[in-house]
Structure formats: structure tokens, C-alpha cells
N, C-alpha and C positions, 0 to 999 in steps of 0.2 A: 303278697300272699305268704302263709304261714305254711310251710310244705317240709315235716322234717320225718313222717310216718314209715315205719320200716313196712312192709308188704308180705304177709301172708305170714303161717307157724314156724316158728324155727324149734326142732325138735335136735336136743344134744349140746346148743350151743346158748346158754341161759346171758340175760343181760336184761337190766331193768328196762330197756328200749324194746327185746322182743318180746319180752313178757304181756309187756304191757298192750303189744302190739297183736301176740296174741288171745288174750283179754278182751280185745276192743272186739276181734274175731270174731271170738264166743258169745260174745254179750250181742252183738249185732244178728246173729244166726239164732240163739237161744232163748235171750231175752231176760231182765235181773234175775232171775232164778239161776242162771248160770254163773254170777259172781261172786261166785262161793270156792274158795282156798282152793278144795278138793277137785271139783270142775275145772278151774281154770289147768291147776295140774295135772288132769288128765289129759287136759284138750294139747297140753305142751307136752306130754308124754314123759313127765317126773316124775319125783316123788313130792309131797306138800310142804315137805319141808325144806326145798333145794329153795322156793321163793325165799323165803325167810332170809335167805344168805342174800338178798336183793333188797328186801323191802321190811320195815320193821314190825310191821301188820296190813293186817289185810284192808287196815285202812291208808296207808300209807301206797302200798298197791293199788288201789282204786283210785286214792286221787292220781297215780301217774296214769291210768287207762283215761279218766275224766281229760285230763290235760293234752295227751293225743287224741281224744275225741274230737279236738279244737283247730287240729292241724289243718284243717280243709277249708278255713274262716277265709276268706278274702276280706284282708281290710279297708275299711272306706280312705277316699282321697284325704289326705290332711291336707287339703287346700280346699275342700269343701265347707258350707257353710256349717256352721255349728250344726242346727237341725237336723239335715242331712246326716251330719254323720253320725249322731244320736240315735236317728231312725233306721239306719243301713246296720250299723253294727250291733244293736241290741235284737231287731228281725233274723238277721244271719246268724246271732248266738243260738238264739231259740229252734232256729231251723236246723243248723246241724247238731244241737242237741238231741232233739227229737228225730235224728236219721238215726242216733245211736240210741238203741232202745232199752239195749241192757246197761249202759252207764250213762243214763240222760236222769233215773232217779238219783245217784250221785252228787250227778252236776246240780242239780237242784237245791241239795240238802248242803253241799260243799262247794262252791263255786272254784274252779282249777285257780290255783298261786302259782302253777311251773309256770315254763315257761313260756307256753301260748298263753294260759291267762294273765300272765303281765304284762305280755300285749296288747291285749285286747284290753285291761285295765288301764292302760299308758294310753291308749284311743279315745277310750271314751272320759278319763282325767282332763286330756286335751281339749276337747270338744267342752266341757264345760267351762274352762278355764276361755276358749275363745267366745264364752257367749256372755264373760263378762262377770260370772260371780270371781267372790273372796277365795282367799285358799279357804277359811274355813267351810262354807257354802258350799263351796268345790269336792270336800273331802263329805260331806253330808250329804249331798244330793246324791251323789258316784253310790255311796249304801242305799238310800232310798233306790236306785234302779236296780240296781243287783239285786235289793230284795224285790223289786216288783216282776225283775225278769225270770228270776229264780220262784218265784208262787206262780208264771205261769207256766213252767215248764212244770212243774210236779200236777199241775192242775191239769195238762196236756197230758201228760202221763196218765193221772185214774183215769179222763173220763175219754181219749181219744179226741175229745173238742166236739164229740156227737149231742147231740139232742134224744136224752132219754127221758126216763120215768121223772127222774129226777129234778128237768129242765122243766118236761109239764107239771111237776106239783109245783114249781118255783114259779111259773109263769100264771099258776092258777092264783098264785100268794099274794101277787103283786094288782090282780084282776081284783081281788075279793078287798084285799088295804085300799085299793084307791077307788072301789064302787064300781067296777069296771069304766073308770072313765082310761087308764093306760093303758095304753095298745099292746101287746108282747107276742105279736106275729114275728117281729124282727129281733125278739130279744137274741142276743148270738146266746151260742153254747158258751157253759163254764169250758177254760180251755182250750176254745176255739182257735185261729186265727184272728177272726172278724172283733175278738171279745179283746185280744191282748193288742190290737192294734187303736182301737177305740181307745184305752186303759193309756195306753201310750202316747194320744194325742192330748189326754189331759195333762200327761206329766210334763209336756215338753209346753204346752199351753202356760201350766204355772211356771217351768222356768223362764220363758219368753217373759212372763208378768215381771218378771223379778231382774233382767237385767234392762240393757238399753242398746245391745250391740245386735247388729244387721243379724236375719236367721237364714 
């Protein structure tokens, strides 16, 4: 378990770790509109330019809030089957992603390099290297899920994973293209759960296709 997160505002005593720490705060209570220079300095009771002496921008800032975001990941067994751990640790990115609401758009757009996401990057490198691709494979597939995991956490983000307007004109699209002979009572929401878990059994299906080692 990845457990390095400071606990609550520290107001007076500045450090990239409570900042960041209170960031994660803000952004969990307020939501991305709070990730903004000026709010996070108020919520730590500076001035907006005491960060700067910490972080070289505000983007620089965000990815360390994204990267404490990560700290509550429990990582899967590395004696587990490749599968397995493919499945456990891209689910858990996604879920404590989406607990943090105000730095879960972030994570999406920038996936953490600190140091929980080199963790979490060194697990899931792992995991495909035991299911038997090449290093180059290995370093190709690892982008294909970080991108697959990262559209659906921003996908999670616009639409909550609900069934709106949006899902019935898309389910009506798919009725009217195929004659209504496809069924789309079950279609999952964009962003659901049910949708990135499906989306996920295919990726692991094609790599299963592509190696020869036990899953």
C-alpha cells in the first residue's frame, strides 16, 4: 500500500507535501473549479505567490495534488496472475480517481510521473512483461491502457457514468443504424462503471490473443 499523504491544512508552515495536501482538500470539498492558484492560496491562508516558491506552475502544482491523489491505491499482489493484476490495478486507478473530484480531470489529462504514479507504472510494466510480450510490446501496450484508462476517467467525469439525454439519442442511433434488430436496454452509460469494465475485458482479451503465458 502506497500511504505517504500529509492530513488536513497546514496554514503558516508551506512545503510542496502540504500544499499539495491541501489542494487535494479543496479540490475533494469544492470540486475543479477550486484548482485555481488563488483558491488553493486562500484555502492555505497565503499569499499566491508564496506557491510559486514550491512549484514552478500551476501546473507543476497540480500534477503533485494528482500524484497524492494516488496515495490510497493498494497495489495488487505481484505474485498474481498477469490478468489479475491488470484488472485490480487499472479498476482501483480509476476508483480513487474519481473519489478525488477536483484533481480526477487532471489525472485524466496528465497521468501522475511522481512518485505514486511510478508505482503504479512499475505494476502494471510488470504485469505485462509476465504475460509474456517483448519490451517493445510491453512499452506499447502500458500507453494503449493509460490511454484507455485515462478517456475513461475524463468520460467519468462529464457525464457521472449516468444515462442521460445523450445515452437515449445514442441508443436511439444504434436502433434506427441497425433496423432496430440491436437491443440497447443494456447499452451501459458513457463513463459508467459497467462500460470501462467491458472496454477493459477486450484489452486484456487482445493481450491474452498475443502472448502464450498462464493468465
Amino acid at each position: 500500500m502506497i500511504r505517504s499523504r500529509p492530513s488536513g491544512t497546514v496554514r503558516g508552515t508551506l512545503s510542496p507535501d502540504s500544499i499539495a495536501a491541501g489542494a487535494l482538500e479543496l479540490g475533494d470539498r469544492d470540486g475543479p473549479e477550486a484548482m485555481a492558484v488563488r483558491r488553493i492560496a486562500a484555502h492555505l491562508g497565503c499569499d499566491p505567490m508564496a506557491l510559486y516558491r514550491h512549484f514552478a506552475n500551476r501546473v507543476a502544482l497540480l500534477d503533485a495534488v494528482a500524484d497524492l491523489a494516488l496515495a490510497d491505491l493498494v497495489l495488487p499482489d505481484d505474485q498474481a496472475p498477469w490478468e489479475a493484476r491488470l484488472r485490480s490495478l487499472l479498476t482501483d486507478v480509476r476508483r480513487v480517481a474519481l473519489a478525488h473530484p477536483g484533481i480526477a480531470p487532471h489525472i485524466a489529462s496528465r497521468p501522475p510521473l511522481g512518485p505514486h504514479g511510478r508505482r503504479i507504472g512499475a505494476v502494471l510494466l510488470g504485469a505485462l512483461r509476465s504475460a509474456g510480450l517483448d519490451d517493445h510490446e510491453t512499452v506499447a501496450a502500458s500507453q494503449v491502457l493509460i490511454a484507455y484508462l485515462s478517456s475513461s476517467i475524463a468520460m467519468a467525469v462529464a457525464t457521472q457514468g449516468r444515462r442521460d439525454d445523450r445515452w437515449a439519442e445514442a441508443a436511439q442511433a444504434i436502433r434506427d443504424a441497425s433496423e432496430g434488430r440491436l437491443p440497447t436496454e443494456r447499452l451501459p452509460a458513457v463513463g459508467s462503471a459497467d462500460q470501462f469494465s467491458f472496454g477493459l475485458d477486450l484489452l486484456v482479451a487482445g493481450l491474452r490473443s498475443r502472448t502464450s503465458a498462464p493468465s
